[in-house]
VOKEMI-377881 format. One record per residue: x, y, z of N, C-alpha, C in turn. Coordinates in Angstrom, 2 decimals, always signed. Example, Ala and Ser with C-alpha at 12.3 -4.5 7.8 and 13.67 -1.06 7.14 Angstrom:
     n_X     n_Y     n_Z    ca_X    ca_Y    ca_Z     c_X     c_Y     c_Z
  +13.19   -5.69   +7.80  +12.30   -4.50   +7.80  +13.20   -3.30   +7.80
  +12.85   -2.25   +7.08  +13.67   -1.06   +7.14  +12.90   +0.03   +7.87
//
This chain:
     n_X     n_Y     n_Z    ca_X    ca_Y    ca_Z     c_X     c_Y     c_Z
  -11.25  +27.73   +5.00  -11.21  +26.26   +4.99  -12.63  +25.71   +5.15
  -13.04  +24.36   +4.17  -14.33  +24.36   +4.12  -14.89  +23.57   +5.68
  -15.59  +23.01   +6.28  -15.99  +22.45   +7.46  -15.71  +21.06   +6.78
  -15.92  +20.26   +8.06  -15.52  +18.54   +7.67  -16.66  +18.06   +6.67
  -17.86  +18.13   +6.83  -18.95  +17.60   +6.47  -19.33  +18.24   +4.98
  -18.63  +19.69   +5.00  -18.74  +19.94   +3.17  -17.48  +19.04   +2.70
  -16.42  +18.98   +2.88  -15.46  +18.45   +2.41  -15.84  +16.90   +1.56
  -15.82  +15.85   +2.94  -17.22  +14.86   +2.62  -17.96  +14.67   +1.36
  -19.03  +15.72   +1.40  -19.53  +16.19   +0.32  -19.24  +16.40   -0.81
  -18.17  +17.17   -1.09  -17.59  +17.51   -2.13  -16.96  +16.00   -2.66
  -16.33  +15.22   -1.62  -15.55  +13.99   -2.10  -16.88  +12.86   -3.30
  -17.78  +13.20   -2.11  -18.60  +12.77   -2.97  -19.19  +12.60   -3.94
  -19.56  +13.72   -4.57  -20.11  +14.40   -5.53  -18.53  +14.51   -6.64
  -17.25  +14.43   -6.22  -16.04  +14.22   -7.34  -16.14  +12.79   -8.06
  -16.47  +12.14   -6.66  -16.78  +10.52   -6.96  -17.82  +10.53   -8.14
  -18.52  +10.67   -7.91  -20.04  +10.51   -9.07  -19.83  +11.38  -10.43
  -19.13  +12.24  -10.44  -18.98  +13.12  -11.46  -17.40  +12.91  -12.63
  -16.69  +12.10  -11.95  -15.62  +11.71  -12.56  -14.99  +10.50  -12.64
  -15.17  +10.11  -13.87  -14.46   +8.70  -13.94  -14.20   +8.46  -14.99
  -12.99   +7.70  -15.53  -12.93   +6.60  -14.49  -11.83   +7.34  -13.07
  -12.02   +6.54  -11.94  -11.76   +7.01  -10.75  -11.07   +5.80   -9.94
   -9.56   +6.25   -9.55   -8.62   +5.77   -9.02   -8.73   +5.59   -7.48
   -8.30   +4.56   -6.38   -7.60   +5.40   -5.66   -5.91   +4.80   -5.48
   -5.28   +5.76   -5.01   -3.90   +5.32   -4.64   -3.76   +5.29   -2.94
   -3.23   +4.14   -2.63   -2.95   +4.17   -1.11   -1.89   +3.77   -0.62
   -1.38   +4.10   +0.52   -0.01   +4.04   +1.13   -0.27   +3.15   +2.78
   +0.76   +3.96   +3.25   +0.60   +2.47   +4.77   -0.31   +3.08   +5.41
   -0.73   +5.08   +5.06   -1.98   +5.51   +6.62   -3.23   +4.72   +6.57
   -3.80   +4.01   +5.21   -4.50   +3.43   +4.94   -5.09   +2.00   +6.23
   -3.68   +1.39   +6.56   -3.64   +0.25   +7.36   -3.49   +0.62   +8.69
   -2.98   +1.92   +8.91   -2.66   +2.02  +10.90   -3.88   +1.75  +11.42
   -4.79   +1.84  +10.94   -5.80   +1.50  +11.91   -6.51   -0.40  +12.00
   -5.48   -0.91  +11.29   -5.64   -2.10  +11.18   -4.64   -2.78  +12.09
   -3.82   -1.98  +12.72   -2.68   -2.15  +13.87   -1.47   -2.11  +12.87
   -1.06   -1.87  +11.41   +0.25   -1.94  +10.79   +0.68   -0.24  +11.06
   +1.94   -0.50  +11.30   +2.74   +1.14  +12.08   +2.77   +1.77  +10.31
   +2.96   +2.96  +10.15   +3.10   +3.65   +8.85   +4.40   +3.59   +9.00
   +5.33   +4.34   +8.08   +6.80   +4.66   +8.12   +7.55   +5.89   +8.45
   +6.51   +7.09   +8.56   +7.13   +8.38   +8.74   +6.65   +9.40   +9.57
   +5.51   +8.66  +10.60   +4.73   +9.85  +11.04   +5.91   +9.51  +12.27
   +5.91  +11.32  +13.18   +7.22  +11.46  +14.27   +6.85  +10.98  +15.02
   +7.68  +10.19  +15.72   +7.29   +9.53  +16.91   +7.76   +7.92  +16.59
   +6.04   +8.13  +15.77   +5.57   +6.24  +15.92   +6.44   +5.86  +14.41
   +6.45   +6.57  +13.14   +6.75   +5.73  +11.73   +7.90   +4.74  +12.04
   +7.93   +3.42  +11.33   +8.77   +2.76  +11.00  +10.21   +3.15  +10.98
  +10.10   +4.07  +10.19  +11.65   +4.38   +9.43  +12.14   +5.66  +10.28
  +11.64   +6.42  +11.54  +12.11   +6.98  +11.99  +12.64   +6.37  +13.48
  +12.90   +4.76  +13.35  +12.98   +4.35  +14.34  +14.51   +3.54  +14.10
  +14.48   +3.26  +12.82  +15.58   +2.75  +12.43  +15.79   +2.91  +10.30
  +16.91   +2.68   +9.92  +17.28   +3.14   +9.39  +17.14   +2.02   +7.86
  +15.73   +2.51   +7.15  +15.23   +1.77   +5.89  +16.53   +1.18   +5.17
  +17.31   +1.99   +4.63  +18.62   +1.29   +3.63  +19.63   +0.27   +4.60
  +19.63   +0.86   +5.79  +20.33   -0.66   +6.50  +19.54   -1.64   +7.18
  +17.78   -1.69   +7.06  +17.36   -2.73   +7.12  +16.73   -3.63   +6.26
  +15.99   -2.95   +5.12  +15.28   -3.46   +4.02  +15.50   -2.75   +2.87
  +16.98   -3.19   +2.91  +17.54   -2.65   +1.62  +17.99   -4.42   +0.57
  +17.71   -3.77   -0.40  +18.90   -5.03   -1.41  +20.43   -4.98   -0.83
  +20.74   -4.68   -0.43  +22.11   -4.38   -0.11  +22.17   -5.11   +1.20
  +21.00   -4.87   +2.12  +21.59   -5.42   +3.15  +21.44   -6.92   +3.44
  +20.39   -7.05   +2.58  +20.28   -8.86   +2.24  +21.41   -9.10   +1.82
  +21.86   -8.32   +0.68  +22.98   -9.70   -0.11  +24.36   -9.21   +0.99
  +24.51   -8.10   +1.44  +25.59   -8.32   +2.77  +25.25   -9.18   +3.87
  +24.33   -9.08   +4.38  +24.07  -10.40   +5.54  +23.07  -10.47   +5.80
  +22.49  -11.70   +4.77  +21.05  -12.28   +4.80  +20.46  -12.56   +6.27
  +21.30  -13.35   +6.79  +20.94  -13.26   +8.32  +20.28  -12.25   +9.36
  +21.13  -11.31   +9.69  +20.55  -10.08   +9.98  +19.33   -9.45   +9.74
  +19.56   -9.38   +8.38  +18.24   -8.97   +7.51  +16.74   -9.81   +7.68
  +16.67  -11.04   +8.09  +15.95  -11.74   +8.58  +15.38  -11.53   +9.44
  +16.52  -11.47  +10.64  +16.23  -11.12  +11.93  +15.52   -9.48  +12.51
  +15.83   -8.96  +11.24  +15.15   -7.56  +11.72  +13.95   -7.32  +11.20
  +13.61   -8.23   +9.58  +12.43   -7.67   +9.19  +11.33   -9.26   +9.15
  +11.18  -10.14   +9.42  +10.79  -11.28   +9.48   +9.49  -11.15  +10.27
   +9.86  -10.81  +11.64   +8.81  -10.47  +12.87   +7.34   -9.29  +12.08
   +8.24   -8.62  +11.35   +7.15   -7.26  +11.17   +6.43   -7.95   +9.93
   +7.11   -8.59   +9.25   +6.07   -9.31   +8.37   +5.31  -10.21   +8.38
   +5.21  -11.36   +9.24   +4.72  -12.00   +9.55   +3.40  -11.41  +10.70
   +3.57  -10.98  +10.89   +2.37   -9.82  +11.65   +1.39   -9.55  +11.12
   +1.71   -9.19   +9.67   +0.56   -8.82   +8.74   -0.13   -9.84   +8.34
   +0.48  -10.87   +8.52   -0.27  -12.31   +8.18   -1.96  -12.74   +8.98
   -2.13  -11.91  +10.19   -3.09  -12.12  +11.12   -3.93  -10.71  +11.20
   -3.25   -9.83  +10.35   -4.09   -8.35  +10.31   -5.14   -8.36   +9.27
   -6.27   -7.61  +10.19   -7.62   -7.63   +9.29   -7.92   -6.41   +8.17
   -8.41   -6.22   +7.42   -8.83   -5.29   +6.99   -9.66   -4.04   +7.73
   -9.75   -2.64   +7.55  -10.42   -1.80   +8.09  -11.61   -1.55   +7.25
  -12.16   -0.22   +7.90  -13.71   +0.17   +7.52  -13.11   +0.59   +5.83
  -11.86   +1.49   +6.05  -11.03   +2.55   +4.97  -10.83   +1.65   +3.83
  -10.70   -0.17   +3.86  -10.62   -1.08   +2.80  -11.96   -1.56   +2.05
  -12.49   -1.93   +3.27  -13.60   -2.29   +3.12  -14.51   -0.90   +1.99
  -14.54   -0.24   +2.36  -14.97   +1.08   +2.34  -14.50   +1.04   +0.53
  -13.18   +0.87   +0.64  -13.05   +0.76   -1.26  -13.33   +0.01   -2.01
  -13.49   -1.35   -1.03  -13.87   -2.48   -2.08  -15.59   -1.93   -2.40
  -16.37   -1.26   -1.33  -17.39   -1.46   -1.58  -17.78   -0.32   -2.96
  -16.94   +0.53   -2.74  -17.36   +1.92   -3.81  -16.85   +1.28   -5.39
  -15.98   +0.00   -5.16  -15.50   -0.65   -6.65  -16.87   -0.98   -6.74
  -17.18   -2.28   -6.02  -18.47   -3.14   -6.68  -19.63   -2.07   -6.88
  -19.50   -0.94   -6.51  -20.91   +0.09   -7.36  -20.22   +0.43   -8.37
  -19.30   +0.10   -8.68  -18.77   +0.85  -10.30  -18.38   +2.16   -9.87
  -18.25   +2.29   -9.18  -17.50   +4.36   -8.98  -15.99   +4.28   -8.81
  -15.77   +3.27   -8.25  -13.49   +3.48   -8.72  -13.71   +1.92   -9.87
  -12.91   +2.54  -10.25  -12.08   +1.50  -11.46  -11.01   +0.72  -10.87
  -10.11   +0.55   -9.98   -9.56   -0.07   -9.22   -8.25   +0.82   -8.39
   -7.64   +0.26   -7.69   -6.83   +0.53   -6.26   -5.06   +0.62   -6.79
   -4.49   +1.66   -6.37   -3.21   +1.43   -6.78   -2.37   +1.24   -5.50
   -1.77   +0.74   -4.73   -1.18   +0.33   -3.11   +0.04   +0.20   -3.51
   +0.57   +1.18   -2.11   +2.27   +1.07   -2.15   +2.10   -0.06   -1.07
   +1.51   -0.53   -0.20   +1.52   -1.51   +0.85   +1.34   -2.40   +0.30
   +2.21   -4.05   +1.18   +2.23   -5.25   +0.58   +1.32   -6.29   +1.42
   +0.74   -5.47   +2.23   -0.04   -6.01   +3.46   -1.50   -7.38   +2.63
   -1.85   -6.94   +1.21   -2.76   -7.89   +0.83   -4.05   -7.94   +1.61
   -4.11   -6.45   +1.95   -5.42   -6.16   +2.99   -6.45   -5.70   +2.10
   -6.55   -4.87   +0.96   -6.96   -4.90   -0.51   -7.80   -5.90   -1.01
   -7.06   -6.79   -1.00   -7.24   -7.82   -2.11   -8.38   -8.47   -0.79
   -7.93   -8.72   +0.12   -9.27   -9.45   +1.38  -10.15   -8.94   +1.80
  -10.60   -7.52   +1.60  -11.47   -6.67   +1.89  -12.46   -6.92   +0.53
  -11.68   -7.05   -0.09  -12.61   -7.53   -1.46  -12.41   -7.03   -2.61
  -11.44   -6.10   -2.86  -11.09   -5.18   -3.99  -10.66   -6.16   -5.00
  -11.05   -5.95   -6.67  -10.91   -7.02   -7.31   -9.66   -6.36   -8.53
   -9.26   -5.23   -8.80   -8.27   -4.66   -9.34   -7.55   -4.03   -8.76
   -6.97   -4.08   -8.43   -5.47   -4.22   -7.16   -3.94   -3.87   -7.71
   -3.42   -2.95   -8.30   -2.00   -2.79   -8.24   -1.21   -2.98   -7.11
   -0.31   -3.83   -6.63   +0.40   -3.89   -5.76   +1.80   -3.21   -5.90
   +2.15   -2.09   -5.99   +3.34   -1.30   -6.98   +4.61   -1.72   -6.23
   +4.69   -2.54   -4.77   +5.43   -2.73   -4.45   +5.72   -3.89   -3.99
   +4.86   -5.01   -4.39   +5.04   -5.98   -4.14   +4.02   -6.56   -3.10
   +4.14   -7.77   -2.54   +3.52   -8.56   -1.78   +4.47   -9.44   -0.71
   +3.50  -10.09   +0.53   +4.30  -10.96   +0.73   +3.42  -11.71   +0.67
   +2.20  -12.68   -0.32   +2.21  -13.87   -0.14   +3.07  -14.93   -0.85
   +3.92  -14.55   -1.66   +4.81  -15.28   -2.01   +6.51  -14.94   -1.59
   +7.69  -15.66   -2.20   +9.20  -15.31   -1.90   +9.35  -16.20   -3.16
  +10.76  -16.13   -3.38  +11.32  -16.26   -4.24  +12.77  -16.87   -4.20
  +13.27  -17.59   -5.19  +14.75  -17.91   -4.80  +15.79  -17.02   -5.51
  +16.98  -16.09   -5.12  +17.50  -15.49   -5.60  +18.73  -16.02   -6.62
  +18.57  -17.30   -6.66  +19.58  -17.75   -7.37  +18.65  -18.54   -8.39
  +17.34  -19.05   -8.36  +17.14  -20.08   -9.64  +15.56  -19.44  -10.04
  +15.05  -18.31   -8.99  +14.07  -17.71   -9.56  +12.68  -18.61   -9.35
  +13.09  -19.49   -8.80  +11.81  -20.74   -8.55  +10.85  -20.03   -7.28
   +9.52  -19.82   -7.12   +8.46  -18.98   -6.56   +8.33  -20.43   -5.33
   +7.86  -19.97   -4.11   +7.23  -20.48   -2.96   +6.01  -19.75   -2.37
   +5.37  -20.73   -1.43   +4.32  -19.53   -0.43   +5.29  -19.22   +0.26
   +4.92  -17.70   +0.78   +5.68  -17.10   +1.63   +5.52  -18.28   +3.08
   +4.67  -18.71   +3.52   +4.93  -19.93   +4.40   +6.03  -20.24   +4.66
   +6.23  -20.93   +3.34   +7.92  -21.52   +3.59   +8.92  -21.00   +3.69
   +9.14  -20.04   +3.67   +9.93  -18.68   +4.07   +9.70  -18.92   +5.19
   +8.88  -18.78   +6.11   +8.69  -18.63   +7.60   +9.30  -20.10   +8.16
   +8.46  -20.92   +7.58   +8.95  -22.72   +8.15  +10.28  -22.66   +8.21
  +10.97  -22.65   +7.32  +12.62  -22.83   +7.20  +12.91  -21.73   +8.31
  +12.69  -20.98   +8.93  +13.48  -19.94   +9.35  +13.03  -20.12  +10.77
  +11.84  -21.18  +10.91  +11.97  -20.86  +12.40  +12.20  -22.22  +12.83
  +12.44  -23.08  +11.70  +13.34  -24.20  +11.76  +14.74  -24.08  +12.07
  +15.15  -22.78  +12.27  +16.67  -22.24  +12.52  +17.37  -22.08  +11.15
  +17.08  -22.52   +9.96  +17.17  -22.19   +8.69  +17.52  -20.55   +8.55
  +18.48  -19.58   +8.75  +18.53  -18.39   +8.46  +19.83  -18.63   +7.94
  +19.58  -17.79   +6.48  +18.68  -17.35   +6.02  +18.11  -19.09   +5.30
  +17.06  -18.06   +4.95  +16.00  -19.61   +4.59  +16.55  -19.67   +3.00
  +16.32  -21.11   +2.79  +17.12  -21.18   +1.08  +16.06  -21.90   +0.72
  +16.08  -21.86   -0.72  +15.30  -22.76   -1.54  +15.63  -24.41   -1.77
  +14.35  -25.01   -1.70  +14.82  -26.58   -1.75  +15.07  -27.17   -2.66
  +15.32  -26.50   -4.02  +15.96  -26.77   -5.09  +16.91  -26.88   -5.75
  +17.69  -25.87   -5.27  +18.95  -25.08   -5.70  +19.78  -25.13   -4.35
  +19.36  -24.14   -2.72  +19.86  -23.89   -1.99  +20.21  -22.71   -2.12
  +19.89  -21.66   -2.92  +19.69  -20.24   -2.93  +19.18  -19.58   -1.97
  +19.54  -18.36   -1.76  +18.50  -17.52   -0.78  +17.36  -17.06   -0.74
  +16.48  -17.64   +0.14  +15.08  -16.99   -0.29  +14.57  -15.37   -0.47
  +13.78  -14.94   -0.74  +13.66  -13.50   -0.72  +11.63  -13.38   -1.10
  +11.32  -12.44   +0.07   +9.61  -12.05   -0.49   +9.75  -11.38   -1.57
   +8.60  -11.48   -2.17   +8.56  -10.53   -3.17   +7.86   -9.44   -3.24
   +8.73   -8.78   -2.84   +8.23   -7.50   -2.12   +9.26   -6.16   -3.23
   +9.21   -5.21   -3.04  +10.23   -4.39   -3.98  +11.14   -3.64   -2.79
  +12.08   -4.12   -2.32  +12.80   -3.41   -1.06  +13.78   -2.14   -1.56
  +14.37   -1.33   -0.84  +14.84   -0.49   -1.13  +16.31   -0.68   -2.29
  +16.48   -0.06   -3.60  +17.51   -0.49   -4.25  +16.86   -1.67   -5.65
  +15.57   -1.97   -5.02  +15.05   -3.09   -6.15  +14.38   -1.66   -7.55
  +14.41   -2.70   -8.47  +13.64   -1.82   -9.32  +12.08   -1.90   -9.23
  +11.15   -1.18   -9.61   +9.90   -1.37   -9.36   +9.01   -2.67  -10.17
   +8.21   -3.06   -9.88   +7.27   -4.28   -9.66   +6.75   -3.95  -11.21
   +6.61   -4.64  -11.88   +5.57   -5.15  -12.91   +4.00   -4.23  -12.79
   +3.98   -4.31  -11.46   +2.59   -3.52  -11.18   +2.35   -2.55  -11.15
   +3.72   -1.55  -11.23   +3.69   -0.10  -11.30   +3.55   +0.27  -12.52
   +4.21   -0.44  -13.12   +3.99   -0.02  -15.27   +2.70   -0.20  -15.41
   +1.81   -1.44  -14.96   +0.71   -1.96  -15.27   -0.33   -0.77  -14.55
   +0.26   -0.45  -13.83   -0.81   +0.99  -12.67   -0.38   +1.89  -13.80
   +0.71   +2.61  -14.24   +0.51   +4.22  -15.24   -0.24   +3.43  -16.38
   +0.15   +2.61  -16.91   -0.47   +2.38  -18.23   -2.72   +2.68  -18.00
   -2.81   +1.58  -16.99   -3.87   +1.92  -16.51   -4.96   +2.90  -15.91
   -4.22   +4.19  -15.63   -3.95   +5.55  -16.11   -4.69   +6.58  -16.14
   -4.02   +5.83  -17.85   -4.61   +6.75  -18.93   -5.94   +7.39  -18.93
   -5.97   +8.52  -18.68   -7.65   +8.91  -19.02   -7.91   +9.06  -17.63
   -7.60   +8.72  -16.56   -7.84   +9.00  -15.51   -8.51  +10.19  -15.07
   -9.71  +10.21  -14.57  -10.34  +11.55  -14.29  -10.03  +11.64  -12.86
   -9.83  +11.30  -11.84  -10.09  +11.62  -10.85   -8.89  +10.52   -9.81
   -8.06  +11.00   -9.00   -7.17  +10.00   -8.05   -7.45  +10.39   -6.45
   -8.02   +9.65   -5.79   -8.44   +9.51   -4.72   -7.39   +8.89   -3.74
   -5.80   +9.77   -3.10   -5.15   +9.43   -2.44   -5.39   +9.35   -1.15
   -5.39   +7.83   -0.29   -6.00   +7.10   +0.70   -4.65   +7.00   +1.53
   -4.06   +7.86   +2.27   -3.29   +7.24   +3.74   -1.45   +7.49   +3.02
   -1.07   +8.20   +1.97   -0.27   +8.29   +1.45   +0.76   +9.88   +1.68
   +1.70   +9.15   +2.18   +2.60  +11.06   +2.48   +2.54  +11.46   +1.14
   +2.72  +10.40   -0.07   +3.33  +11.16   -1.61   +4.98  +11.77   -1.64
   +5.49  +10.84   -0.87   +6.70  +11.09   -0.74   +7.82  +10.46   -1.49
   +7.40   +9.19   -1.26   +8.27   +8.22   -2.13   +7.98   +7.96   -3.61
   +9.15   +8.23   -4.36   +9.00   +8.22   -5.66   +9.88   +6.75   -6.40
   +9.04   +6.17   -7.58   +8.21   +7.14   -8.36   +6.77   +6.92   -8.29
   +6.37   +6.26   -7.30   +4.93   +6.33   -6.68   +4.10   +7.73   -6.79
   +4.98   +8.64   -6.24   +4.59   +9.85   -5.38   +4.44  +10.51   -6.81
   +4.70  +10.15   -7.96   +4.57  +11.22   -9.22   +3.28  +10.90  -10.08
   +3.04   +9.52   -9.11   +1.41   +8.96  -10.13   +0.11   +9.96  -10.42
   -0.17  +10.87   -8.75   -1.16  +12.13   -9.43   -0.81  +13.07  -10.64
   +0.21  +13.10  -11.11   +0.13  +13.62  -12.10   -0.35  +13.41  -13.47
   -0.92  +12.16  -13.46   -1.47  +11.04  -14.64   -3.25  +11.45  -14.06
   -3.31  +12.57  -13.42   -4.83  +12.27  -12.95   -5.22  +14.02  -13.29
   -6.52  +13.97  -13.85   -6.94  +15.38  -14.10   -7.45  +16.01  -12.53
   -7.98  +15.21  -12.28   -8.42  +16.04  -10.96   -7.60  +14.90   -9.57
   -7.95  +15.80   -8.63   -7.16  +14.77   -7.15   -7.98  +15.59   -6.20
   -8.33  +14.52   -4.81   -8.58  +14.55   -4.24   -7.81  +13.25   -2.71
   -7.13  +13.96   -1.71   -6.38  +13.60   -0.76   -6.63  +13.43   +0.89
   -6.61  +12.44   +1.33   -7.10  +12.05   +2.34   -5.88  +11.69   +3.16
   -5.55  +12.64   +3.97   -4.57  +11.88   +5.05   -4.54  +12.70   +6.34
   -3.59  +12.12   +7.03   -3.74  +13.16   +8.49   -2.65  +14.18   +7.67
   -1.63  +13.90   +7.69   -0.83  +14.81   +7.77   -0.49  +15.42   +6.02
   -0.29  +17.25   +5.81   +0.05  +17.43   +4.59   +0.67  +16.73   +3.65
   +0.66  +16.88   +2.47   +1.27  +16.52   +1.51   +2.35  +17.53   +0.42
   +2.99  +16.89   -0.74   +3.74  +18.08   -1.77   +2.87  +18.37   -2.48
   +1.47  +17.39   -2.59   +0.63  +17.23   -3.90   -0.78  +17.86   -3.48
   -0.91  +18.96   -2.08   -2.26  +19.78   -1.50   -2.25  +20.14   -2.34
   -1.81  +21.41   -2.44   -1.97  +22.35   -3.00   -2.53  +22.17   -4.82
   -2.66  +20.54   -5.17   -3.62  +20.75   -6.75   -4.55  +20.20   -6.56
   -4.71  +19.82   -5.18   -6.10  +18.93   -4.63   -7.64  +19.95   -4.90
   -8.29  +19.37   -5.47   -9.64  +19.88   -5.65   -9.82  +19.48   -3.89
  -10.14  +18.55   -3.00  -10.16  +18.46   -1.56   -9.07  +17.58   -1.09
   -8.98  +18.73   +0.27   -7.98  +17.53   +0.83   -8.69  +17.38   +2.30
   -8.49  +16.17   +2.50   -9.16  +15.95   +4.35   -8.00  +15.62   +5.10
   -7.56  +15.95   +6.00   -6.52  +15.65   +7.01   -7.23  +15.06   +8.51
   -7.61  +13.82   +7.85   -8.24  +12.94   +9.30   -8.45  +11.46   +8.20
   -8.27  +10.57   +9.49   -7.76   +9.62   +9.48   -8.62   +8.62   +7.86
   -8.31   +8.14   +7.61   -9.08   +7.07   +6.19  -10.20   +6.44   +6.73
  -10.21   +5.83   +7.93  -11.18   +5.07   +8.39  -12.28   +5.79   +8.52
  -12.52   +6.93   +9.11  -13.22   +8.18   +9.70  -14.08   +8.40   +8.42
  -12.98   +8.93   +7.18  -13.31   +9.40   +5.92  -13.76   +8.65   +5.72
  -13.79   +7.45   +5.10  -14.58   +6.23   +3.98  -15.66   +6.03   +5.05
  -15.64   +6.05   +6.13  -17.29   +5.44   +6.57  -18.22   +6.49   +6.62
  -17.92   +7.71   +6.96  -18.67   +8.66   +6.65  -18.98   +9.59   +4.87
  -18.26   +8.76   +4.03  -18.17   +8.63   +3.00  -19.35   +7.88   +2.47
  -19.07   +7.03   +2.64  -20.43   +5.64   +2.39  -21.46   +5.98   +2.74
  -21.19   +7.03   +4.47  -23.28   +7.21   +5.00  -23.41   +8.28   +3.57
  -22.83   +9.15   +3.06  -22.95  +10.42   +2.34  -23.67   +9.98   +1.44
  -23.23   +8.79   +0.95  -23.26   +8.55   -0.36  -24.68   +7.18   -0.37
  -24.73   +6.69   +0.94  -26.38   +5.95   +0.90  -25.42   +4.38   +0.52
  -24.06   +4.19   +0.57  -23.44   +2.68   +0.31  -23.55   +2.07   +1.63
  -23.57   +0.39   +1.47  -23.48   +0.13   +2.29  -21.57   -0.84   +2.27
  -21.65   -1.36   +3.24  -19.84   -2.25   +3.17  -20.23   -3.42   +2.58
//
């Protein structure tokens, strides 16, 4: 196994030597921005309670209410969360021209404020919601206003439909942004996975659109073993000692 500081190295030198150059990122990307991931033991999200009976399509259109009440708090959270070194860190390696842009299973919009200017969001966002009955778009704001107006579930002021983020919850089909991420692709020399188990599909099948890969997370993956490098320590750690390697600044 190579030492931390060749690894580094090597990331580096993949960077400069191959492109165009992706990265794909998941929620390990943000824990250090205070957002919980979904699967690490212990702390993940989803080992705490149960994804299809909380942020499922199903469990909205069975009882919007509920569904409110359980996932409302955790989203609105992200509304006051900052970006890390690990964002920052990508926006800065875009504006030198060395990634071509960011593919994110997270809807956190921590990306896009760090400064990254090509942004797949494959799963959606929450700065907006939506009405499920007339399709008419809001700021996610008003999603919040109505609801802590006692408004649950919150409806649209048009129709009186149910509101909904637009986010891709479990049971939805995938986002506009995921077609627009494979198409974008093409030719791909190099995918730089940032904070991602590679678990969830069909996210988790995107390195295969990439000639070479290189993987950054704490914990293994299905997709090591075709990694030209893999680092198992944290994103934040990686991208700033990334940047000294490489002479960038944030």
């Amino acid at each position: 196994m190579k030492p931390y500081a060749e690894k580094i190295s090597a990331l580096a030198g993949l960077i400069k030597n191959n492109s165009p150059c992706f990265v794909l990122s998941g929620a390990g990307i943000s824990t250090e921005s205070g957002i919980p991931d979904f699967r690490s033991p212990g702390t993940g999200l989803w080992t705490k309670i149960d994804p299809v009976k909380a942020a499922s399509l199903t469990a909205l259109q069975r009882d919007p209410a509920a569904f409110y009440d359980t996932n409302l708090a955790r989203w609105r959270n992200m509304a006051g969360i900052q970006p890390n070194d690990a964002h920052r860190a990508v926006a800065a390696l875009e504006r030198e021209g060395l990634i071509t842009g960011v593919i994110t299973q997270n809807v956190d919009s921590l990306h896009t404020r760090a400064g990254s200017r090509r942004v797949w969001e494959v799963h959606g966002h929450l700065r907006t919601c939506r009405c499920m009955a007339c399709g008419d778009h809001y700021p996610m704001e008003e999603l919040f206003s109505r609801y802590d107006r006692g408004e649950n579930p919150p409806r649209c002021a048009g129709c009186g439909g149910i509101l909904r983020p637009d986010v891709v919850l479990f049971e939805d089909p995938m986002s506009d942004d995921f077609y627009r991420a494979e198409k974008a692709l093409t030719g791909c020399q190099l995918m730089i996975v940032a904070g991602s188990s590679l678990q969830v599909y069909p996210v988790a099948g995107l390195p295969r659109l990439a000639r070479r890969l290189a993987i950054v997370n704490r914990d293994p993956t299905p997709w090591d073993d075709r990694a030209d490098v893999v680092i198992n320590e944290s994103t934040g750690k990686v991208f700033r000692d990334l940047l000294a390697e490489m002479a960038i600044s944030f």
